[in-house]
N, C-alpha and C positions, 0 to 999 in steps of 0.2 A: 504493500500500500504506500502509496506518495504521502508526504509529511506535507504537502503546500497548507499554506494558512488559511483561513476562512474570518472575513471582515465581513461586519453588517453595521452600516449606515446609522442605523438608527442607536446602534451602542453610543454611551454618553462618551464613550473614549475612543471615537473611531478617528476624531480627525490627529490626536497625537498620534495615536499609532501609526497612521495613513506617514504624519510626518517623517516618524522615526525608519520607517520603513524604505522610503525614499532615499534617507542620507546617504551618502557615498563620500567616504572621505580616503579617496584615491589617491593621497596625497605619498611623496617618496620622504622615508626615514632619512633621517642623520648620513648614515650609511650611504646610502645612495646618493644622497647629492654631493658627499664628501668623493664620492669613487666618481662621480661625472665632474665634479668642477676641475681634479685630477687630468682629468681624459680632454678636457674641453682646452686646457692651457695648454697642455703636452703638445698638441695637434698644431694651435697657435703658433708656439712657439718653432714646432721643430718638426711642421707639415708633413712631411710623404710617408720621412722614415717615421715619426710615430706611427702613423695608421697603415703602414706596413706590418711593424710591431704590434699592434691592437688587433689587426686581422687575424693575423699569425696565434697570436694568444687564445683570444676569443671564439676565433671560428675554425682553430684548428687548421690550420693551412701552413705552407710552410713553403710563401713566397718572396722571392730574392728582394722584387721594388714593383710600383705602382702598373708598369707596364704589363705586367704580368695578371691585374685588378680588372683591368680596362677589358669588359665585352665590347668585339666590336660590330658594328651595325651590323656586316655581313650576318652575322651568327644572331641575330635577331630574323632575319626574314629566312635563314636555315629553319629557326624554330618552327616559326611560320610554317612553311612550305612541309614540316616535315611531322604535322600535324595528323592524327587521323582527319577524315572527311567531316564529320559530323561534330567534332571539337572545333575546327575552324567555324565551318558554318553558324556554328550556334557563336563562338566570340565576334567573327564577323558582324551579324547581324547585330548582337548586343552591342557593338561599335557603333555601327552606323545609327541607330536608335540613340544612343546615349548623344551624339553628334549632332543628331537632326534636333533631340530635345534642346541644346546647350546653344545652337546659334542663333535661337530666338530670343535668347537672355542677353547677344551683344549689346552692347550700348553704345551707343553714337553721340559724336560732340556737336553742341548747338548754341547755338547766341540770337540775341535779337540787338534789335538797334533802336534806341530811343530817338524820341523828335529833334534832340539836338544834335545829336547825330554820334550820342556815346554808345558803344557796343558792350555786351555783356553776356558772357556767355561761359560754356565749357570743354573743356579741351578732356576727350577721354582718348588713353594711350594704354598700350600692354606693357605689364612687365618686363624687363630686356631679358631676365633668367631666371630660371624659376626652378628650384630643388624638388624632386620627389623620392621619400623614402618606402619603401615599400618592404613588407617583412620576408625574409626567405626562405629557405629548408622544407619541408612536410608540408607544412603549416603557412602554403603562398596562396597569394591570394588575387591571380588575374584583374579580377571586377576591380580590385581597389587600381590597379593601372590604369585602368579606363576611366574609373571616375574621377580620378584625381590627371591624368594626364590630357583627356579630351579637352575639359573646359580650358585649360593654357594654351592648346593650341587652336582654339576657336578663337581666345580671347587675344589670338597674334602674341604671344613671348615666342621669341625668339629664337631662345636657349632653353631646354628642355634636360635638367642633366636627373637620371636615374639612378638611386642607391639600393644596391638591394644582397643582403649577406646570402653567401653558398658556403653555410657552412659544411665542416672536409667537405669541399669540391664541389656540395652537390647542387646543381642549378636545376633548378621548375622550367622545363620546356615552354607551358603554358603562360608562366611571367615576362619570358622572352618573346613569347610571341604576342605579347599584349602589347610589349610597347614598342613591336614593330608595327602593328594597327595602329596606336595610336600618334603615332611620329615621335618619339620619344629621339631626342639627336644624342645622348652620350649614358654610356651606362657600366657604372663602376661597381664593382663587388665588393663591396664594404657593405658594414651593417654597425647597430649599435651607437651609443655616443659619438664614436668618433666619425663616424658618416656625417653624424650633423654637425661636429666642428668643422668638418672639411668645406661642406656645404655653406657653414654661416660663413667661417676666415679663410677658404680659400689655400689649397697649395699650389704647388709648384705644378700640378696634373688634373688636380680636381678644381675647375671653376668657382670664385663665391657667386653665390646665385643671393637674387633681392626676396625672398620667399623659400620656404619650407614645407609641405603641405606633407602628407599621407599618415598612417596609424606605424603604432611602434609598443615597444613593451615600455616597462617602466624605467629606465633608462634613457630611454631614446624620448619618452615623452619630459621628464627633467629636463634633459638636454636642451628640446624646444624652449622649454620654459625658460632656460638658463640663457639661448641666447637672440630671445625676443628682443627686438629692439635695436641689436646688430645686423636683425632681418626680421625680415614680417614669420609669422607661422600662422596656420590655419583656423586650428583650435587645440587646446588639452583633452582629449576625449578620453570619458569613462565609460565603462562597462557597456554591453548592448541592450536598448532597451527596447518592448513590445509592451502597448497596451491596447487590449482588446474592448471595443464596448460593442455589447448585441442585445439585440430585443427577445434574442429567448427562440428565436425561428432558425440558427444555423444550426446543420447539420453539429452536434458535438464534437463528433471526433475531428472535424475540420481545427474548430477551435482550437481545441488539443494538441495538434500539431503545429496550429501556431505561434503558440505559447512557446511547445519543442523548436521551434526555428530559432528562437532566439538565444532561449536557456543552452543550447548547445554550445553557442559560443564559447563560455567557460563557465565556471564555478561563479561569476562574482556579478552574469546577465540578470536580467530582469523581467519578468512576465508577468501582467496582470492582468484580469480579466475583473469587468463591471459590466453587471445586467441586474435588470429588475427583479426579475424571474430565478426565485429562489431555488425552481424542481429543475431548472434548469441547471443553476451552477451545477445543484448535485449529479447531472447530469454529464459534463464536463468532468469533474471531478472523478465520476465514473471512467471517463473514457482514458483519461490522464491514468489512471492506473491499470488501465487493459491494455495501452497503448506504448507505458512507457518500456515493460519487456522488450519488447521489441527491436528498439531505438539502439544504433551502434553506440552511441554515447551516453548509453543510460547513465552512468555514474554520474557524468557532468550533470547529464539533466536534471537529476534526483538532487543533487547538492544545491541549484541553480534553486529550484522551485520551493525547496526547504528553506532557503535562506532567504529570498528577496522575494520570493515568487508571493502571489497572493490572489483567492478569488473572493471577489466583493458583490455583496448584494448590496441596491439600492431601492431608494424607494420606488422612483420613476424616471425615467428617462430623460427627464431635464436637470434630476440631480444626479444621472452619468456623464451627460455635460459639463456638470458644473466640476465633478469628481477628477473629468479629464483635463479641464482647462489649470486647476487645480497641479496633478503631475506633469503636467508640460512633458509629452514622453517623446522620445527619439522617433519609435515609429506608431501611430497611432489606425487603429486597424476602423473604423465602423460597420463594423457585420450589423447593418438592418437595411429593412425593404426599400427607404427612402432616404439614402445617404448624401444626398443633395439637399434636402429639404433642412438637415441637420448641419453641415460644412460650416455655413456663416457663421454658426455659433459657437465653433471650435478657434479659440483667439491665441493659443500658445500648441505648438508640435511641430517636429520637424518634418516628416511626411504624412500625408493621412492619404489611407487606402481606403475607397470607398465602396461599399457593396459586399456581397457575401463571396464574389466570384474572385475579388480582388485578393489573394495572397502576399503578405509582406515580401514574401519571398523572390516573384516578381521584380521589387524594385531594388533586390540587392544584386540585379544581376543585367536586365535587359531590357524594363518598361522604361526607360528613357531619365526620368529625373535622377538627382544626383543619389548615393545611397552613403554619402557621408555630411552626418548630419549632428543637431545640436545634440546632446546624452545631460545627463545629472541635472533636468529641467532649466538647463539655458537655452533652451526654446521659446522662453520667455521673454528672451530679449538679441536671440541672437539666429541664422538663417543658414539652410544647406548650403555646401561646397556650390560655387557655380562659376560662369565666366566671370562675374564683375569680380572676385577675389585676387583676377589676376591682370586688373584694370585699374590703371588708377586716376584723378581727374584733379585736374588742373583749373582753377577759375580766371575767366577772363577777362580785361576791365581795358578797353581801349578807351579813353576821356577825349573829345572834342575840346576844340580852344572853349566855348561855350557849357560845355559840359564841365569841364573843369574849375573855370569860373563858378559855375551855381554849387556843386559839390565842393569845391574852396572853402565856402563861405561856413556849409554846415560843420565840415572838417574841422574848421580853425576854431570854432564854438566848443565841440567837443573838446580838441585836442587841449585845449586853455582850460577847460575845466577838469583836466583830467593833470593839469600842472607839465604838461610835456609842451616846450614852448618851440625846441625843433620841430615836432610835428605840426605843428599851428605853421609856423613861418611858412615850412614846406609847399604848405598847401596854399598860403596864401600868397606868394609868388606868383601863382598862376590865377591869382583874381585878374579880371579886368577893371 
């Protein structure tokens, strides 16, 4: 039998628990930031051969210098080309899908012109280079290629440089062949902290790129953290998360499985489900332990669902609204009849899948939208992976002799009440 929790609304203590339940405090020990701040100056300091040595160390390899790190593109459209049939086909088209979604997110720069004939407007440009770290060994993960490499190269960067660890030797055909679909221009075998030092300070072999983007363990996410600011990075993402809200009419064991879609991730994902319909949960519930035998990952799952997992009863449908808007989750599932009718009223989530037909699972791989998205309810305030992250904009303010003149005047008002009399003078120079 599954240990998953069992929440009901109506308990006088649902919304603390609901709280505590939700915490995630993903944060790296002493330890850890001490062994990356370590790794992060080393690389700084003393480029190739550190991350020679870090390679060497960490991932078990046992090579001379950088040039030896370096996949080169040939062997990217090898991987490619040396796909079975039905593996291509299927990342092709998730390619092209993820591609067609993203070029409708470009943004274009725009200005207008006022009557005196001052212009004002906005200058949108791509990043020159752009880092992608992506995980590697067993445990690689294609789709994260795509979703993180597409939108840069919609968004026109440039420079596309790829990090991705083989540890002893061993390299994922399918990672290579991902970001030979996706244009990916340079791709080093590194992984770990020192990937991302190379990435933020740059060696002798490895580009500094203006950006950071893809998932990494805890390590590699320090690291981000460590060297924001010396370059952009995406976000710190925690654990994956799945919240289900249904009217009590989807098949159970659908449910069931999707709750297991996410809980497999690992031990520390998230799955929740909220319905009205109490015979229901128990229903669900039911199926979650017919179903979880089965599951190659049962252990994970069973840990996953015992620890963060939870199914909630509500009173009605507009307090699973309010329930969801509330956990602001990563992915947000609406299994009912009319899930259009419900959208507008969901104000915090990073994707919502809408309808019974609709699978999370779908957008972590080929329905088009990005599938790296906000986690530990910074959904709240913050939006998926897309082109504009690799876009940046610039404001425009061309001033007529007339134009200048009338904004002069306001300037110099300001700038004098703000005691800065450079600024004042500046501006008023250009009175008439």
């Amino acid at each position: 039998m599954s240990t998953i929790r069992r929440l009901d609304s109506s308990s006088a203590d649902f919304w603390p628990t609901l709280e505590g339940l939700l915490a995630w405090e993903g944060v790296s020990d002493a330890q850890v930031k001490q062994t990356v701040e370590t790794i992060l100056a080393d690389v700084k300091s003393r480029g190739d051969a550190a991350l020679v040595e870090y390679t060497n160390k960490f991932d078990r390899m046992s090579v001379a210098s950088m040039a030896e790190l370096e996949i080169p593109v040939e062997r990217l459209q090898q991987a490619l080309d040396g796909l079975p049939a039905d593996q291509r086909q299927a990342l092709e088209l998730s390619a092209e899908r993820v591609r067609s979604y993203h070029e409708r997110q470009k943004q274009a720069s725009w200005s207008y012109t006022e009557e005196d004939g001052t212009l004002l407007g906005q200058q949108v440009t791509p990043l020159d280079r752009a880092g992608l770290y992506v995980p590697g060994g067993k445990a690689a993960y294609p789709s994260s290629v795509l979703m993180n490499a597409i939108p840069a190269k919609v968004a026109g960067v440039a420079e596309l440089i790829m990090v991705v660890p083989t540890p002893g030797g061993e390299v994922n055909e399918l990672v290579l062949a991902a970001a030979a679909v996706s244009g990916v221009d340079r791709v080093f075998a590194v992984g770990g902290a020192q990937a991302v030092a190379a990435l933020a300070y740059g060696t002798a072999t490895v580009p500094k790129v203006d950006k950071i983007v893809g998932p990494g363990n805890i390590y590699v996410a320090t690291a981000k953290g460590m060297v924001f600011g010396t370059v952009g990075i995406d976000m710190i993402a925690g654990p994956s998360e799945i919240l289900v809200v249904c009217d009590g009419q989807t098949d159970p064991d659908w449910i069931a499985m999707d709750l297991f879609s996410q809980a497999e991730h690992d031990e520390d994902a998230q799955s929740i489900l909220v319905c009205p319909d109490a015979a229901f949960v128990d229903a669900v519930a039911a199926s979650i332990d017919k179903l979880l035998p089965t599951m190659e990952r049962e252990a994970i799952i069973r840990t996953s669902l015992a620890e963060r997992g939870a199914l909630i009863t509500v009173a009605d449908m507009d307090q699973a609204i309010d329930v969801a808007n509330y956990i602001a989750p990563e992915h947000l599932e609406l299994s009912v009849e009319d899930p259009m009718a419900m959208v507008g009223r969901i104000r915090h989530a990073g994707a919502i899948f809408m309808g019974r037909y609709t699978a999370e699972a779908l957008g972590d791989y080929c329905a088009g939208p990005n599938h790296v998205l906000p986690t530990s309810r910074t959904a709240r305030y913050s939006s998926p992976l897309g082109v504009y992250d690799f876009q940046k904009r610039s404001s425009l303010i061309f001033c007529s002799a007339e134009g200048a003149s009338t904004l002069g005047r306001t300037a110099s008002v300001m700038a004098r009440g703000e005691g800065l009399t450079a600024h004042a003078r500046s501006a008023e120079f250009r009175i008439k």
